[in-house]
C-alpha positions, 0 to 999 in steps of 0.5 A: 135799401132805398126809401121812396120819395113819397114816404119821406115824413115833412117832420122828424128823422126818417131814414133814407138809405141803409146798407144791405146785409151783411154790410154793417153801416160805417156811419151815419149821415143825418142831413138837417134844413134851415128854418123854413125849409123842407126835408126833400125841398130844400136838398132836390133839385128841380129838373130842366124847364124847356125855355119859350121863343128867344126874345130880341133883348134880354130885358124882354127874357127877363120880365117873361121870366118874372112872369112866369114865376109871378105867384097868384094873387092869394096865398092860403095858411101854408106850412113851409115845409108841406109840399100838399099846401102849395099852390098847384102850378106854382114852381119852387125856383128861388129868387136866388136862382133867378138873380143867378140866372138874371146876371148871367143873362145880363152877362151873355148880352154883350155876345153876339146875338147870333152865338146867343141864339144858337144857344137859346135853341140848344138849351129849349132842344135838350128834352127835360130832365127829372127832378135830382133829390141827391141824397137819395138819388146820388149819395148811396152811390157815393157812400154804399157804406153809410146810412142816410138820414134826414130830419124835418121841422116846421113852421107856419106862414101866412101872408109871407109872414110867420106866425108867433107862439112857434118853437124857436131853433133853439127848441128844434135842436132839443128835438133833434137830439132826441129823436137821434139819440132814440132812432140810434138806441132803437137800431143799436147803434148808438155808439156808430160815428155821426156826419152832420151836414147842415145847411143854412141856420140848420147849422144853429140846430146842430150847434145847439144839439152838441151843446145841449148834448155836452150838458149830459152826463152819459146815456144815448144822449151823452152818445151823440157828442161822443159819436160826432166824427164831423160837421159839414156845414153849408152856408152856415152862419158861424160869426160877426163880420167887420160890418155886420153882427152874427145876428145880421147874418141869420137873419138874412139866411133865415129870410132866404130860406123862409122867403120873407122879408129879413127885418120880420121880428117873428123872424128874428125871434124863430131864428134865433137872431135876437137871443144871445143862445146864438152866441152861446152856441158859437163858443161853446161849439169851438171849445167842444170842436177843440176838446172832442177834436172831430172834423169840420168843413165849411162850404160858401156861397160864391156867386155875388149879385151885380152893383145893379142890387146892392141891397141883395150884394151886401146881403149875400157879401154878409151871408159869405164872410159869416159863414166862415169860421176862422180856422185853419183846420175847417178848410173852407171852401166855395159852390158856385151858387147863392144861398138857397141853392148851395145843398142843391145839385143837378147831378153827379158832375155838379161841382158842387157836388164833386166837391162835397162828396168827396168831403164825406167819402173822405170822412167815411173812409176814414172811420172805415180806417178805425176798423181796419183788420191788420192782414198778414204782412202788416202782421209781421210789419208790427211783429219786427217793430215789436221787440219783445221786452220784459214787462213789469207791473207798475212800480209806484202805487196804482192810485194817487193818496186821496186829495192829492194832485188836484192842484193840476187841474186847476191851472191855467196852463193845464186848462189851455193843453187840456181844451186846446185853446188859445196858443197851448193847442199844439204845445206838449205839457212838460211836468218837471220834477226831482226824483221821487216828488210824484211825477209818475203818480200824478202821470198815472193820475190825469191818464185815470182822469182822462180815461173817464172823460174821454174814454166813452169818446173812442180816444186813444190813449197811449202810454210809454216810458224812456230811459237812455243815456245818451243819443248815441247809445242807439247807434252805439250799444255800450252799456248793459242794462235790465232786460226790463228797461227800455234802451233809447229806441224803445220809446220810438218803438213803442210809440210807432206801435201803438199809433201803427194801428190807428193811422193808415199813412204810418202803416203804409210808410213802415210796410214800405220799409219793411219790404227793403232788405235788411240785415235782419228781415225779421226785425227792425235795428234800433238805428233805423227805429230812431231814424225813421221817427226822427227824419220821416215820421214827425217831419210830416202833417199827421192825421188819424180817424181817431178824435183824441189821442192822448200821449203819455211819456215817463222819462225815467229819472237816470236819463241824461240831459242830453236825451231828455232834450232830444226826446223832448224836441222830437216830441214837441215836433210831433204834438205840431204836426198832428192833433196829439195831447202829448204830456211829459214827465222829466227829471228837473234839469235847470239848463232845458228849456223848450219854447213849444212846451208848457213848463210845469215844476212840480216840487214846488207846487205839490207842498200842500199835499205833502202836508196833507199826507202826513197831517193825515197818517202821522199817528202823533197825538200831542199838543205840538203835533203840527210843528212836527208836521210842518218840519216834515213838509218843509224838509221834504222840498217836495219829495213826497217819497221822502216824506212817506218814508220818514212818516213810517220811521216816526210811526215805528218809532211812536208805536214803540214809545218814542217820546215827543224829544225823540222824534224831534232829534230823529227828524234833525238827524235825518238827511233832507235828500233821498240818497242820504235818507237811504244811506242812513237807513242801511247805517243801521244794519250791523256788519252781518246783515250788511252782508246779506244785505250786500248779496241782496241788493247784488241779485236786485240791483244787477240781475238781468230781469227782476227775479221771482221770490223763488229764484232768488232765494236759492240764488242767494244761497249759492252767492259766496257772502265774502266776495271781496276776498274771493276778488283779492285771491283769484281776481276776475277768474273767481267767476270760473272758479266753480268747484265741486259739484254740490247738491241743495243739502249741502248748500244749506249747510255751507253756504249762507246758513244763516239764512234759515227760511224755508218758505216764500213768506219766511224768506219774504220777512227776512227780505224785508228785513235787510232790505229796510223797506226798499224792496217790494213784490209786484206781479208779472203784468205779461202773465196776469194771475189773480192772487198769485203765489207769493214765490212766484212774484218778482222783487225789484225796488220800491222805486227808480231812485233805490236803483239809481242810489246803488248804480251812482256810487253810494249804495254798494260801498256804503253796505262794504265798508265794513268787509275785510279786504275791501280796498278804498281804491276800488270804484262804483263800475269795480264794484259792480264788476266783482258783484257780476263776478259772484252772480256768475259764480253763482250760475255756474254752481247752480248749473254743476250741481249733483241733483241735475245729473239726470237732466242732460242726455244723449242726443246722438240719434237725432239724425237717425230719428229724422231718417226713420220715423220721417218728418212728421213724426220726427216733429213730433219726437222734437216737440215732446223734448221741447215740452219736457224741457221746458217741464224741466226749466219750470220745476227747479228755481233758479234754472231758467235764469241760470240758463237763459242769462248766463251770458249777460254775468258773462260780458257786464264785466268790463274786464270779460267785455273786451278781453275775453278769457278764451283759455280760462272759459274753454277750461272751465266748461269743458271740465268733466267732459264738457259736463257744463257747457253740454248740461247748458246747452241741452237745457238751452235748446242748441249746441249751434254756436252761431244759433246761441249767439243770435238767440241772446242777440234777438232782444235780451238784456246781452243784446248790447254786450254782443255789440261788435264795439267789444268783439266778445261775441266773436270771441265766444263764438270761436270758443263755443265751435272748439267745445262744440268740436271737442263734444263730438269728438267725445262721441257725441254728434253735433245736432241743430236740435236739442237734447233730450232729457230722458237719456242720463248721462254717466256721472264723473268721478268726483274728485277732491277739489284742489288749488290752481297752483296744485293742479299746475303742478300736476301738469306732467303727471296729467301728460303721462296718463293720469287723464284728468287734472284739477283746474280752477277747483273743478275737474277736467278731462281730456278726450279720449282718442278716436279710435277704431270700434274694436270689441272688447272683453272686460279687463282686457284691450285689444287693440290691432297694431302696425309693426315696423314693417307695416305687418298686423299683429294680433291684438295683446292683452294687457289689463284696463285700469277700472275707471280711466278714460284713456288707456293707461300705459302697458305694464310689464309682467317680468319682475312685477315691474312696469315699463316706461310708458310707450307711445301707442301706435297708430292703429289702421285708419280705415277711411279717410274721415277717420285720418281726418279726425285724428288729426282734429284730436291732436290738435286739440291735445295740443292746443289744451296742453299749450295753455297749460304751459302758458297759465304755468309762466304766467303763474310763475312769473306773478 
């Protein structure tokens, strides 16, 4: 929708072009005049006037041209925006378009007259062209997604002079935001970015618009600042030059657009050129350019007049150099035109034009790229570059103690990141600290502080964390880690992400990528991640419609230096290349140094707020109440955690009547550095509790995801205190030591039964007993519940430095120092194994107990259901199993985790890493008929070993462990497809699917468990038809041989054989003994005494898939007996 020209209002914001319906406008353009200009006047462009007779010289065409434009000899009171009040007749043509036209002449005399004439002839031959208001007339075309305004002020002139007791600039910009702030409110839009395009000291109008604009706390006034997405300034005045002061040049602006004379003090005082506002408005315009960080361009007038004028050349030299801000990032360019015709264009092939035109389509499209909606392949794009990952709730508190982590604020360093100033505009803010002094409290702190600030703006804000090693573990995995920690790459990857949305260059680069061939086409490998943030993305000039962007980056305390460094540099590069707010948390590495980044340490600045925290919680009440607070600050050195920690222990001790004396030793006692504060901490514990500390911190420390306070409660339960005995005697295999099947009551009686709690909040108190205080609940953030079950909640530690306590080396032997048959040989990475021995112990137990008997089942027919019901139903069929699966995992503690990290307790042993016990897995499920490894994987969801492997290959906290560095996955593929062949061999067909849950499966006879040098010694007697043996404390059953269906009567086998002579003789009866799987050997009837067992005979193969099978049986047979005899030598020989 266009308006008409005649409707346009000489004064206020009218608007000129909105989109039709149902397009929703981009932005809003808002053109604004210079002082004595006009809202249609100043931007129109009068069409071709047809040109009298040639004369015979210039200066003849020259005086005729000054007559033709010489004014009457009167001029009435005249506003100089209202076209009514001109003169009839009178023609608008500058007198700087007159000197344009003038030189040019002037230039065009040394042609030959003939060449001149023929172009004089031309030029009165062209029919006249209509007048050009650009704004209407061409920018719709330009921009049909923008809204167009214009806003108008006046001024009074009489006699070529202006009149006194006038609003100055100043005022008209308080009136423009005001009148943009309502018309923006009244159209519901007060939030849609803004363009100004200003020309001439209408420049000083919006300058002082966005200041006056700042002053605001919020409201639509606030709104107008914080929708600024850019500024187009045309011929503004913006500086001093060597010459000349900033008020020359607005002075000589002002009298090109007012016409009057330049010195005129009522000008000076109307334009602003004798207030010291203007250079107010200068410095507060590139300070508030550096902090919101919208787009700016300049545009220049480049046509300077002959030496013939020097007055009308210095002026126009002083009018070009100040409209020039000085910054690179302006990217100023020239229109071939004096100053009063710079925002006048002819038509859509002006190169004036052209070149401003596509400044704002450049701007529209880019807030056009703020809204874009990801299609379906940019999806998929973002999906492979998201590895899905556990997150957590924040460890530390979510609000920093009242008071604190002011001093930040208020230092110059932070002043010049935060405002982009001087030469800190493009460094990142690098805060450097020991663990636990409150680096990541005061990250979480500025980033809250931000929010409030810059948050109404539409800036983004960006928050990641890191942890890694070394650079080489993203090429290299070999290390195990928490699903819940992020590797090397993750930060890349996060970072990626979340920028993916937000810039139009990296989506296109990364769907460029993606449609290479990988080997994964559902994912990017963590090599490429880092290689392509490292090599391509930061490498190049980064923009983004986006004004501010915050980037926020927690490398965790444990990182080595190596990483830190890199990550680091690969950071600095990218706050140079792009107009990114990058802040960094680090350990304090004394050795890194970084030139591109602002160095802050802070445990030696945040002393005052140690003091201030314990001054204020130190329930001390005698008359020497300070010394013991100063002690605390000073042996703190910065720790705050420290601090807090020992503020507790005094407290307790104070509430139980601890006399002054007391406290004072305590304090002399305590160790000053973290570590030693914990491990004086657990000293306290007597030896039992040690142990149940030590099974405690084992699940905590080392379990593949934080464990909900459910789970953990029945893991502990079925974790052997004394494990260190159970290392001694069996060695790694105690893992594989599962045992009877037991059942929930019995675990209580036998395992760990001083652990009386039957409730979350018992087993809570009782956990924060042995833990001292190092364990905490936080929420599943993935998962948001408001007031969620205390059950449900996840335990972890109060902070990473408990992690890193335990993993370095002083944790685990400090609560083991008291075991009986702990060798003092033993390392941190040997108690770690033991400690994942007894976890997977721990699964395996679980997964054999007597209550899950039911869970597993047949899943023979599935074939047969695809065949019958068809695939919709079947579908269906294979949906429900998959909802009752998930029923099943959801409704026993424990179970999920069990099932889904099996593996990782499997391979974060060394020993098991590289030298996977085939043999001893193989055995160990595939006893009782498989009963584990097929209970597994029908919980699972597949028996396909191949599906298995890359299930916990996609993203889990096993994808390092399968990496080909170890060859174990290649290993346990090869055992999986022997139990996966034994399975179907037992008559159980092999399924891509699931098995479902409602068939029960027949339960094994128990057996009482025996030792593994009883169950060696029976090896002949399991050859000769027993048909199970004890192996490892489980039973184990042998296949049954495939044999022909033959019915049969109870009590009796009939089984058709061959005689020598290949004759069939009709089945013998001979009686079944009750409850064996394989058929015992014939007995004889005569004298009651039974025969040496015979071999049986081959029964009639019937096909050839029959004969195949067999032969898969007996080899199977075989291979199993085969490791009997070696674990037999071995045994011996030990």
């Amino acid at each position: 929708m266009k308006a008409k020209e005649d409707s346009i209002r000489s004064v206020g914001l009218t608007l000129l072009y909105e989109p039709e319906e149902p397009t929703d406008p981009v932005v809003d353009i808002v053109l604004v005049h210079g002082i004595g200009g006009h809202p249609i006047r100043s931007w129109k462009c009068p069409g071709h006037v047809p040109l009298p007779a040639t004369p015979n010289s210039t200066i003849h065409f020259t005086t005729l041209r000054k007559k033709l434009r010489k004014n009457p000899p009167t001029a009435p009171l005249r506003r100089s925006n209202s076209e009514p009040l001109l003169v009839s007749g009178y023609h608008s043509t500058s007198k700087a378009r007159s000197l344009m036209r003038k030189n040019s002449l002037k230039s065009s005399s040394r042609l030959k007259l003939p060449d001149f004439l023929d172009s004089a002839e031309k030029e009165q031959a062209l029919p006249p062209r209509p007048d050009v208001y650009w704004p209407l007339d061409l920018l719709p075309a330009t921009c049909p997604t923008a809204r167009v305004f214009t806003w108008g002020y006046h001024t009074l002139v009489v006699d070529k002079k202006p009149l006194r007791l006038q609003n100055d600039i100043f005022a008209h910009a308080g009136e423009l935001l005001q009148e943009l702030a309502a018309a923006r409110t009244a159209l519901g839009a007060s939030a849609r970015p803004i363009v100004f395009v200003a020309h001439s000291t209408g420049g000083i109008v919006v300058k002082e618009a966005l200041r006056l604009s700042e002053m605001e706390r919020d409201g639509p006034l606030k709104e107008v600042l914080l929708s600024t997405s850019a500024v187009v300034f045309l011929g503004s005045p913006h500086r001093a030059t060597e010459h000349s002061t900033l008020a020359d040049a607005i002075k000589s602006m002002a009298a090109v657009t007012f016409r009057v004379d330049s010195h005129d003090l009522v000008l000076q005082h109307l334009s602003g050129a004798s207030s010291l506002d203007a250079e107010l408005g200068r410095q507060s315009f590139v300070r508030i350019w550096n902090d919101y960080n919208f787009r700016v361009k300049t545009f220049q007038e480049s046509i300077i007049p002959s030496y013939r004028f020097l007055d009308l050349r210095a002026e126009a030299t002083i009018r070009r150099l100040a409209s020039f801000i000085g910054d690179p990032r302006e990217s100023a360019e020239t229109i071939s035109a004096l100053h009063g015709d710079l925002c006048k264009f002819g038509s859509s092939d002006d190169p004036g034009y052209r070149a401003l035109a596509s400044t704002i389509a450049r701007f529209v499209s880019s807030e056009e790229d703020r809204r874009h909606v990801l299609n379906s392949k940019e999806t998929q794009c973002l999906a492979a570059l998201v590895r899905p990952h556990f997150t957590l709730s924040e460890t530390h508190p979510a609000t920093s103690y009242p008071g604190t982590c002011l001093w930040l604020y208020d230092l110059h360093e932070f002043q010049s990141w935060h405002h982009r100033s001087d030469s800190n505009k493009n460094k990142i803010l690098w805060i450097k600290g020991d663990s636990g002094c409150g680096k990541t409290i005061l990250l979480r702190s500025l980033r809250r502080r931000l929010e409030r600030q810059w948050g109404p703006a539409g800036s983004t804000f960006i928050w990641t964390t890191a942890e890694g090693y070394d650079t080489n573990s993203t090429f290299f995995p070999g290390t195990s880690r928490q699903q819940h920690e992020v590797n090397p790459a993750n930060v890349y990857r996060s970072l990626l992400a979340q920028l993916f949305m937000q810039d139009p260059n990296l989506r296109r680069a990364l769907l460029t990528l993606y449609n290479q061939p990988r080997n994964d086409p559902n994912t990017f490998d963590d090599a490429l991640v880092a290689s392509f943030f490292a090599d391509d993305y930061i490498d190049q000039r980064i923009q983004t419609p986006v004004r501010r962007t915050f980037i926020f980056v927690d490398i965790a305390d444990d990182a080595s230096p190596a990483y830190v460094e890199e990550l680091v540099c690969r950071l600095s590069q990218l706050a140079r290349n792009s107009d990114f707010s990058i802040c960094v948390t680090s350990a304090y590495y004394p050795q890194l140094e970084e030139e591109s980044a602002i160095n802050i340490i802070m445990h030696l600045r945040n002393t005052d707020d140690i003091l201030r925290y314990v001054n204020l919680n130190l329930v001390a009440e005698w008359e020497e109440r300070n010394s013991i607070v100063m002690t605390i600050g000073q042996k703190a050195a910065g720790v705050f955690l420290w601090a807090e920690i020992v503020v507790n222990i005094m407290n307790a001790a104070i509430t139980e009547g601890a006399s002054h004396d007391l406290i004072e030793y305590t304090l002399e006692e305590v160790p000053g550095d973290l570590h030693g504060l914990y491990e004086w901490m657990l000293a306290t514990l007597n030896e039992k509790e040690k142990a149940e500390s030590m099974t405690l911190f084992q699940w905590v420390i080392l379990a593949a995801e934080p464990m909900r306070l459910n789970d953990l409660f029945i893991a502990i339960r079925l974790t052997e205190s004394n494990l260190f005995t159970s290392y001694e005697q069996f060695g790694p295999f105690m893992a594989l030591h599962v045992g009877m099947p037991l059942s929930m009551r019995e675990i209580r009686q036998l395992r760990n039964s001083e652990i009386t709690s039957d409730t979350p909040y018992q087993f809570h108190r009782w956990l924060r007993a042995r833990s001292i205080g190092l364990l905490e609940l936080k929420s599943d953030i993935s998962q948001p519940v408001i007031n969620e079950p205390l059950g449900l909640q996840r335990v972890q530690p109060i902070h990473s430095s408990v992690r890193t306590f335990f993993l370095s080396g002083r944790g685990f032997p400090c609560l083991a120092e008291d075991f009986p048959g702990v060798s003092p040989t033993l390392t941190t990475a040997d108690y770690i194994d033991v400690s994942h021995y007894s976890l997977l112990r721990a699964c395996l137990t679980y997964l054999n107990m007597r209550d899950f008997e039911h869970l597993t089942g047949n899943s023979s027919r599935r074939n047969s259901i695809h065949e019958k019901l068809g695939p919709v139903s079947a579908h269906r069929q294979q949906q429900n199993v998959f909802d009752q699966r998930n029923l099943i995992m959801s409704s026993y503690p424990f179970l999920q985790y069990a099932v889904d990290n099996l593996l990782f307790h499997l391979l974060s042993p060394r020993f098991f890493r590289y030298f996977l016990p085939q043999h001893e897995i193989l055995l160990a499920l595939s006893a009782n008929r498989a009963r584990l490894w097929r209970r597994w994987t029908s919980l699972l969801g597949t028996a396909d070993p191949r599906i298995i492997i890359s299930k916990h290959d996609g993203g889990s906290a096993t994808c390092g462990l399968l990496s080909p560095v170890f060859g174990a996955r290649f290993r346990l593929e090869r055992v999986f497809r022997k139990l996966e062949r034994m399975v179907a061999l037992m008559g159980r067909h092999k399924e891509n699917g699931v098995m479902s849950p409602v068939t029960p499966i027949a339960p094994a006879t128990p057996r009482t468990p025996g030792t593994l040098e009883k169950a060696l010694a029976e090896e002949r007697v399991f050859w000769e038809g027993r048909g199970e043996i004890v192996v490892g404390g489980g039973e184990f059953r042998l296949p049954p041989v495939v044999k022909l269906p033959v019915p049969r009567k109870k009590g009796v086998n009939k089984s058709p054989v061959k005689t020598d002579k290949g004759q069939v003789k009709s089945p013998v009866k001979a009686p079944v003994k009750k409850g064996s799987m394989i058929p015992p050997e014939r007995f004889s009837k005569r004298r009651g005494k039974s025969k040496e067992p015979k071999e049986p005979k081959e029964p009639r193969e019937r096909s050839r898939q029959q004969l195949q099978e067999r032969r898969i049986t007996e080899k199977c047979r075989e291979g199993v007996k085969e490791s009997i005899r070696q674990s037999i030598k071995s045994t011996q020989s030990s």
